[in-house]
C-alpha positions in Angstrom: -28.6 19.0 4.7 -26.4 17.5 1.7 -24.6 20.9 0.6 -21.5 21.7 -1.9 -18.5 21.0 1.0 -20.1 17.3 2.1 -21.0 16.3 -1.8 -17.3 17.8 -2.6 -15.7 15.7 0.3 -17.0 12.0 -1.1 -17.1 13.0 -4.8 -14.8 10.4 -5.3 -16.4 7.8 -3.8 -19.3 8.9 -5.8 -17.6 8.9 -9.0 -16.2 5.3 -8.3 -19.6 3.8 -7.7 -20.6 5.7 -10.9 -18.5 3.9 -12.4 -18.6 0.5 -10.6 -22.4 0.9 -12.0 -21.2 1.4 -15.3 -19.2 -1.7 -15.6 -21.8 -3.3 -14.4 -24.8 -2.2 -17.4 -21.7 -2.4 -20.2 -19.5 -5.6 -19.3 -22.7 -7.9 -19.7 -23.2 -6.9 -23.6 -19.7 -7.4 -24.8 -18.8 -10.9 -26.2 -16.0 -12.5 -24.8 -13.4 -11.6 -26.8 -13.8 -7.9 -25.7 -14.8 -8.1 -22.0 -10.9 -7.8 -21.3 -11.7 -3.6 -22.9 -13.4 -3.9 -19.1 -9.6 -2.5 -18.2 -9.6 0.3 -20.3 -12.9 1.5 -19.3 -11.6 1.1 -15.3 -8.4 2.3 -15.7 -9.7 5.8 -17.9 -13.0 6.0 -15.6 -10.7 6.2 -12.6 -8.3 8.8 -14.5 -11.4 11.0 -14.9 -12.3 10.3 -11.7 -9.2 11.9 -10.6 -9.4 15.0 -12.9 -13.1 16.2 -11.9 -11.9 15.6 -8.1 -8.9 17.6 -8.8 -11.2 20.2 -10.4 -14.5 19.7 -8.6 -13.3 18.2 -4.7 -10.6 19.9 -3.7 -10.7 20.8 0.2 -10.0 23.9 1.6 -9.8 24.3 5.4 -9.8 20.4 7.6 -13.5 20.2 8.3 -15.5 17.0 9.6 -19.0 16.3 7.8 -21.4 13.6 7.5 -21.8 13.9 11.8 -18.0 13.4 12.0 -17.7 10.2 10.0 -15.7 11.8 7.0 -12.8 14.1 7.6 -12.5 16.7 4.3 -8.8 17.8 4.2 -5.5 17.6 1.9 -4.9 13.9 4.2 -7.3 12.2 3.0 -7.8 13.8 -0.9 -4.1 13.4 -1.0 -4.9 8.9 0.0 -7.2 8.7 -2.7 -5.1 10.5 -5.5 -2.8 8.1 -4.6 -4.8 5.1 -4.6 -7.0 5.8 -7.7 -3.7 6.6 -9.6 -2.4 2.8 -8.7 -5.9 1.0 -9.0 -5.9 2.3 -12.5 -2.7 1.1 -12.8 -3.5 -2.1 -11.6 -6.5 -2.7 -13.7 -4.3 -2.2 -16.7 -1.8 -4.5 -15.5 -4.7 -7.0 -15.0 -6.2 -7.2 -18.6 -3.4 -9.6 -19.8 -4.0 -12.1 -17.0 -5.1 -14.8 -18.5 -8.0 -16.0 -16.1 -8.8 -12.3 -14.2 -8.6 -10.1 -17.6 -11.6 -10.6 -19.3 -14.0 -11.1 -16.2 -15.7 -8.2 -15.3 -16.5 -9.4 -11.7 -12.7 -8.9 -10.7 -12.3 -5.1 -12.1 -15.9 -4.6 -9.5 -14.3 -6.1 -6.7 -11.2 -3.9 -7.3 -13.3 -0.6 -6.9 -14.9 -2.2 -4.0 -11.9 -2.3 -2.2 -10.6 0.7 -3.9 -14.0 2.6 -2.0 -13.3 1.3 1.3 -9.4 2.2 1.1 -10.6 6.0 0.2 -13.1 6.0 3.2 -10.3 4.7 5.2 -8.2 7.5 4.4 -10.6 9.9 5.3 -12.1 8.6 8.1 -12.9 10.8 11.6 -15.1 7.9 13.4 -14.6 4.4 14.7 -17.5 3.3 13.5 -17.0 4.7 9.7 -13.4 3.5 10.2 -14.3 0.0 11.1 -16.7 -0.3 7.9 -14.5 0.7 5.4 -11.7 -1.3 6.6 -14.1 -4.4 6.0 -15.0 -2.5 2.5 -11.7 -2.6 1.5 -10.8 -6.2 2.7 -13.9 -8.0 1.9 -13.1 -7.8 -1.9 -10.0 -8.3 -1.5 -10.4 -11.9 0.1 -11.9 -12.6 -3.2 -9.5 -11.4 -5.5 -7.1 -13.9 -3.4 -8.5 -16.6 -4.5 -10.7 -16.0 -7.9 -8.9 -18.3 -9.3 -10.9 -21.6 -8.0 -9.3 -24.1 -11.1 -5.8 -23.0 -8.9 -4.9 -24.4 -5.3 -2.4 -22.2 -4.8 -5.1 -19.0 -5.2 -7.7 -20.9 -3.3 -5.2 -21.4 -0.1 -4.3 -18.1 -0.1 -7.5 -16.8 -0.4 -8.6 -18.7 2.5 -5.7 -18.0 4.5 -6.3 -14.2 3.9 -10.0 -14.6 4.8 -9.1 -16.6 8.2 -6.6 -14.7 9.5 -8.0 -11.2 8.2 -11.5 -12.1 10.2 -9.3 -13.0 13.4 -7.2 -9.4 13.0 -10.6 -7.8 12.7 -12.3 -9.1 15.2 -9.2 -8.7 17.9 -9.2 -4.3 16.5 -13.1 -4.6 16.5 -12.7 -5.0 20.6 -10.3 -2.5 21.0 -12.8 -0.1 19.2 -15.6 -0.9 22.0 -13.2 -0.7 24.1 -12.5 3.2 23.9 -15.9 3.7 23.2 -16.9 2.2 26.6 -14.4 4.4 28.4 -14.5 7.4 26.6 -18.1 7.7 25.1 -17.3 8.7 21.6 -16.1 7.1 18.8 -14.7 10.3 17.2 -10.7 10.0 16.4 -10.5 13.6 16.9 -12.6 14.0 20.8 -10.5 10.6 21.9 -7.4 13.0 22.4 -9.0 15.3 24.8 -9.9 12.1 26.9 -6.4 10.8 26.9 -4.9 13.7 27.9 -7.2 14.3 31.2 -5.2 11.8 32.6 -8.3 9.6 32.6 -6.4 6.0 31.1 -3.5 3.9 33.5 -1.1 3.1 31.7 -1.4 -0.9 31.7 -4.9 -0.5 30.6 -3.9 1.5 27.3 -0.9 -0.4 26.7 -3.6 -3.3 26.7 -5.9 -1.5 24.3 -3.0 -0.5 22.1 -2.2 -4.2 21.1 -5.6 -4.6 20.8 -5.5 -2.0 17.9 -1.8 -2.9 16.7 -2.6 -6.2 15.8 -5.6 -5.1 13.4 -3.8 -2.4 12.0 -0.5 -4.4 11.9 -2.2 -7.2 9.8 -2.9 -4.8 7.3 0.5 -3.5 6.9 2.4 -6.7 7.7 4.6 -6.1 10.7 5.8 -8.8 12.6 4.4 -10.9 13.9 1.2 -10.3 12.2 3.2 -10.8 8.8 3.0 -14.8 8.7 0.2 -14.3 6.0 1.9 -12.4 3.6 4.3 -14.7 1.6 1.6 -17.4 1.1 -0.9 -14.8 -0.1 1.1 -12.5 -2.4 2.4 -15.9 -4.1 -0.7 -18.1 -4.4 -2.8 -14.7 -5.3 -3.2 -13.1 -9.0 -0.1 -11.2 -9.3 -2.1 -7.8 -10.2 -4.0 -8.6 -7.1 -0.7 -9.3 -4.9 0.9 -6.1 -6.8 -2.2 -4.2 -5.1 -2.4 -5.6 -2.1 1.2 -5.0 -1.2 1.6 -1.2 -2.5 -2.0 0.6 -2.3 -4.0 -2.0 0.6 -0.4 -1.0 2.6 -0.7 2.7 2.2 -3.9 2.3 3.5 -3.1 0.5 6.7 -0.5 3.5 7.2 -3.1 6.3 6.2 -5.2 4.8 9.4 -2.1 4.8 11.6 -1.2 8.3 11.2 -4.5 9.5 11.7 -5.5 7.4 14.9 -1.8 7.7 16.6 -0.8 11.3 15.7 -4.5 12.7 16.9 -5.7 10.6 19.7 -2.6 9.1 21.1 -1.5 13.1 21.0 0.0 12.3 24.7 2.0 16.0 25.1 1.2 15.9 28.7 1.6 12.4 29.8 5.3 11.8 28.3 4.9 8.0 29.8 1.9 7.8 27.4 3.6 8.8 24.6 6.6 6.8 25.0 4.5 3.6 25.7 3.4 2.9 21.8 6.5 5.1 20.4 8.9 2.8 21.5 6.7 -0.1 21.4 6.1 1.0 17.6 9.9 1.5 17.6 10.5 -2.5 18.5 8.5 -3.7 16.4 9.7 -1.7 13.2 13.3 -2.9 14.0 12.4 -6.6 14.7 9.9 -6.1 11.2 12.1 -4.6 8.8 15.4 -7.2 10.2 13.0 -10.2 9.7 11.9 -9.6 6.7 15.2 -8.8 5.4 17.3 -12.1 6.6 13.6 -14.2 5.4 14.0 -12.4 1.9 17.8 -13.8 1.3 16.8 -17.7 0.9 13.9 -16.8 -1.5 14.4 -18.2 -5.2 10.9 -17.1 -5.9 10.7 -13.3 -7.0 7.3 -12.9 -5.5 7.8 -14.4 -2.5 11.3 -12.3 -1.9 8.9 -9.2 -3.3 6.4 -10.6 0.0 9.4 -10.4 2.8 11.0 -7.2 0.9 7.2 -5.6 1.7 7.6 -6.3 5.4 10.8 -5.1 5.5 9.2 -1.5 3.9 7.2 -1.8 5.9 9.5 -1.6 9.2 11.1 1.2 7.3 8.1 3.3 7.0 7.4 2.7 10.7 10.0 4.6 11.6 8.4 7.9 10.7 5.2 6.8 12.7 7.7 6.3 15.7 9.1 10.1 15.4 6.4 11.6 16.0 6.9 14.8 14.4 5.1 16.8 11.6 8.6 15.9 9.7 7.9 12.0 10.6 4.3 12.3 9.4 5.4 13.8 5.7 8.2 11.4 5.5 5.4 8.6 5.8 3.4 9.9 3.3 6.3 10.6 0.6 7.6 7.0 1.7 4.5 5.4 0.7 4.3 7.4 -2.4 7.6 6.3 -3.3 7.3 2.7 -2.2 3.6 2.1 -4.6 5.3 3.3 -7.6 8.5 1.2 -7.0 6.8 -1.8 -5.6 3.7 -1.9 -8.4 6.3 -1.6 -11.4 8.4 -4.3 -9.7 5.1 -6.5 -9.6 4.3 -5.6 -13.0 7.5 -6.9 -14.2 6.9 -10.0 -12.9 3.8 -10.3 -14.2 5.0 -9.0 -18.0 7.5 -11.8 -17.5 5.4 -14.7 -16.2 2.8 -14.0 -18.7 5.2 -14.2 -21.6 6.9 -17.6 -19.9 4.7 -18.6 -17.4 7.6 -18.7 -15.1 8.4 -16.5 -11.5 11.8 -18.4 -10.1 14.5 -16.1 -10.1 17.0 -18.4 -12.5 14.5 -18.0 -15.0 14.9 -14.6 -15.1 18.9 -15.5 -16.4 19.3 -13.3 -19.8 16.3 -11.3 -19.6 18.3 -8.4 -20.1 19.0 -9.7 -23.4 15.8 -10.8 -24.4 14.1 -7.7 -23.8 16.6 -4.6 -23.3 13.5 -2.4 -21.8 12.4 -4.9 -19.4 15.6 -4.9 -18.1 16.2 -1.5 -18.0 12.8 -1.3 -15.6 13.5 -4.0 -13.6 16.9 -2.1 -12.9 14.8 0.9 -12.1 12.5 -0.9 -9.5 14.9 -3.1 -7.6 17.9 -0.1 -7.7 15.2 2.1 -5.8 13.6 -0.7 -3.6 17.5 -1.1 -2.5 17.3 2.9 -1.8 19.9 3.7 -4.6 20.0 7.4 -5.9 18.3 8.7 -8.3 15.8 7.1 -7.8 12.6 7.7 -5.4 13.1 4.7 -2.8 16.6 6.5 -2.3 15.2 10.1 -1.3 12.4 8.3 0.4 14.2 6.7 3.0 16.6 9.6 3.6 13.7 11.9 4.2 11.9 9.2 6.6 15.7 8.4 8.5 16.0 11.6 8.9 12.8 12.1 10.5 14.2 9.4 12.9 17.4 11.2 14.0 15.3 14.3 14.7 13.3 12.5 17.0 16.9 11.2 18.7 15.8 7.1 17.3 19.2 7.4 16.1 19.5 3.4 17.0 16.6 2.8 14.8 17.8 4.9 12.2 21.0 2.7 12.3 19.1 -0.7 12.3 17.5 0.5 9.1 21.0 1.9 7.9 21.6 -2.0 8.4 19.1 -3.7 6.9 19.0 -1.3 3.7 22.5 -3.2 3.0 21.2 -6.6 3.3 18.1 -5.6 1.4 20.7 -4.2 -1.4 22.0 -7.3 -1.4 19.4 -9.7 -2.7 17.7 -6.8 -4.6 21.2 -6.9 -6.3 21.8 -10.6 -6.5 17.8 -10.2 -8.5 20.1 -7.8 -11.3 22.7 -10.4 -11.3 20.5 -12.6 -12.4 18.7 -10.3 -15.3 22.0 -8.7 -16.6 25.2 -11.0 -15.8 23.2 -14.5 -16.2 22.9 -16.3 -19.5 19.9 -18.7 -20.5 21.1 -22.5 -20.3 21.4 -22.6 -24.2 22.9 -18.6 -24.7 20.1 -18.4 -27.0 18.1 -15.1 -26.2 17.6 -13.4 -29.3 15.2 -16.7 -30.0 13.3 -15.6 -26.5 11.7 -12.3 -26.9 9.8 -10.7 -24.1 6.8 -9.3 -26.1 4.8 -6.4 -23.9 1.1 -5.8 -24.4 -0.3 -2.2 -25.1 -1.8 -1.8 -21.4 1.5 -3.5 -19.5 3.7 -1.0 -21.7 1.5 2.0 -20.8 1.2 0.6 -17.0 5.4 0.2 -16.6 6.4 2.6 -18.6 4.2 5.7 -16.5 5.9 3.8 -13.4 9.0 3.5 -14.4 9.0 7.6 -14.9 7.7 8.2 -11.9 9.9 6.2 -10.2 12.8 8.4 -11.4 10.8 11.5 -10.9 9.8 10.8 -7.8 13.8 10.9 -7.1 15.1 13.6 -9.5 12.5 16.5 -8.8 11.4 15.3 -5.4 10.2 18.9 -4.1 7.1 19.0 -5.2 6.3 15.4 -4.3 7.5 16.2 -0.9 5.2 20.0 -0.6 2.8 18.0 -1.1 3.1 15.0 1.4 4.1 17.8 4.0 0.9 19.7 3.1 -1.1 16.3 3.6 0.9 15.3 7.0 -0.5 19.2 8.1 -3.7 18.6 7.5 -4.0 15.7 10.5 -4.6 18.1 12.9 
């Protein structure tokens, strides 16, 4: 029977397909010149998406529906907040480019994905977990490379595809796996089976992989990373912008729910320490490689591809704790990181579209050609570096201090590390914007004009970057109340 709870729990899946539906009747009647209005209509359907779930979809008590396939709880509403918010952002961000913004085809594919993301956040069942992760990738293969006249968007499109099919196909296994040994595919009966005893421990470690390198595709740990600087550069920068903030925070929303309720191993401490120090490895060998692999780049969005992998090793190490503490600090880490790391890719898309430029010496003077660009590119790069006050700084204290409490002091110490190298290119960027000088010192002749929707877009993220850091409390209730709700 469809009653209130299970119509509550996927209202806003329902509400995006409303409004996929409506792009769909509307975008075919516009002329040309006003198909790029296709933004506006995404970005404020998806904020009223978000106000009548906030007023109509709000879960009470964690409660599975659908037969287990949807898990209704503060977790999963909290995910798709989070990545409505920054798909609106990102369709804004969108409408200037100049071959994506006025073809309605590419704001559809983004609420394709942006439907599979949210039923990956809330997902309770292999099977349901499985088919929105294809929901949400699918699209995105396309958004890689729709632009067909470019070589670069087509490679990287393909390259996505390829080695997204291979991930997927390599998890997929691992998913038959359990079920064949466990006979169920629900994330929240698998723990019960693994703590019977009922697994050796060569044959988990085994399946583990088998679900690490699916999972660590999508959030681009090493060495399942070797995609990501290709892609993010040959892509659409508003599609690279949303595939390394909200596609991320995805990856990680599926990882906290399948680790920290199946692999639950609080009787088999040999279990447990199995993936959490395997995990642990790989987010100190992650965030060190893509640290040193970021300092050579002289493009900004291929250093913005290695800086992601190095967040992402960073945001691993709350995963690795293990703790309710480790399970917030994720959450707030991610919430933190898509604000930063979409206004950072929205700067470079401001600038490229005004000089069809990315390579970081072009970016010599832009302080002085536009004072407020500079002044948010100080903002993003100052808190990607973890720099109070703002949010990447009180980010990676809460998620390092998960880490000590969980006695990976080493780990906590590598990242300790690598935030200095990462300060250091994210500071030598700066240099460039406020201490370099355009070849001819002529910058007042150079202005950095914004459009309405990239000032609206930057300037929203550029506040909440600071907010995030200044009046983090709230921001962290609430990823603690979401980190509660796993269980």
């Amino acid at each position: 029977m469809f009653t209130p709870q299970i119509f509550a729990s996927i209202l806003p899946e329902i509400l995006i397909l409303i409004l996929g539906m409506v792009l769909l009747i509307v975008e075919p009647f516009w002329k040309e010149e006003q198909r790029r209005n296709v933004g506006w209509l995404t970005a404020g359907g998806l904020a009223l998406a978000m106000l009548v779930s906030l007023l109509f979809g709000r879960p009470g008590e964690p409660v599975s529906v659908l037969g287990g396939m949807i898990r209704f709880d503060w977790f999963g509403f909290f995910f798709k907040l989070l990545f409505m918010a920054s798909a609106a952002l990102s369709a804004l961000l969108m409408m200037d480019h100049e071959k994506a913004g006025r073809r309605g085809e590419a704001y559809l594919l983004l609420l394709a994905s942006l439907l599979g993301m949210n039923l990956m956040a809330a997902s309770a069942d292999l099977i349901m977990l499985y088919l929105s992760i294809e929901t949400a990738s699918i699209p995105l293969y396309l958004l890689a490379g729709f632009i067909v006249s470019d070589e670069r968007s087509t490679e990287a499109g393909f390259k996505y595809l390829l080695y997204g099919i291979m991930a997927s196909t390599i998890m997929l296994y691992g998913f038959s796996l359990i079920f064949g040994f466990t006979g169920t595919t629900d994330i929240y009966k698998l723990s019960a089976f693994f703590a019977a005893g009922k697994i050796s421990l060569p044959f988990f470690f085994g399946l583990f992989a088998l679900l690490i390198v699916g999972l660590g595709f999508k959030i681009s740990i090493v060495p399942f990373h070797f995609w990501t600087p290709d892609v993010y550069q040959g892509a659409p920068t508003p599609v690279a912008g949303f595939l390394s903030t909200v596609s991320k925070a995805a990856g990680f929303a599926v990882i906290l729910r399948l680790f920290f309720v199946a692999f639950d191993f609080a009787d088999s401490p040999t279990l447990l320490h199995s993936w959490t120090w395997t995990l642990a490895i790989l987010a100190a060998i992650t965030m060190t490689a893509g640290n040193l692999l970021a300092l050579p780049q002289t493009n900004l969005k291929r250093l913005l591809a290695y800086s992601s992998i190095g967040h992402a090793g960073y945001t691993l190490i709350g995963v690795v704790a293990f703790t309710s503490l480790g399970a917030a600090s994720v959450v707030f880490y991610l919430v933190a990181y898509i604000a930063t790391n979409l206004l950072a890719f929205g700067l470079v898309m401001a600038f490229s579209k005004a000089t069809g430029l990315e390579e970081l010496e072009d970016y010599s003077g832009m302080s002085r050609r536009s004072p407020l660009l500079g002044l948010m590119m100080l903002t993003a790069f100052l808190s990607l570096a973890g720099m109070p006050p703002f949010g990447g700084f009180v980010a990676k204290v809460i998620i390092f201090a998960a880490g000590i409490q969980a006695n990976y002091t080493w780990l906590v110490v590598v990242g300790i590390l690598n935030s200095v190298i990462g300060a250091y290119y994210y500071l030598n960027v700066l240099k460039f914007v406020y201490l370099r000088r355009m070849p001819n010192e002529d910058e007042e002749q150079h202005p950095l004009p914004l459009s309405k929707p990239y000032q609206i877009a930057l300037i929203v993220l550029t506040i909440f970057v600071i907010l995030i850091g200044t009046l983090f409390a709230p921001w962290f209730n609430w990823s603690d109340l979401a980190a509660v709700n796993l269980y």
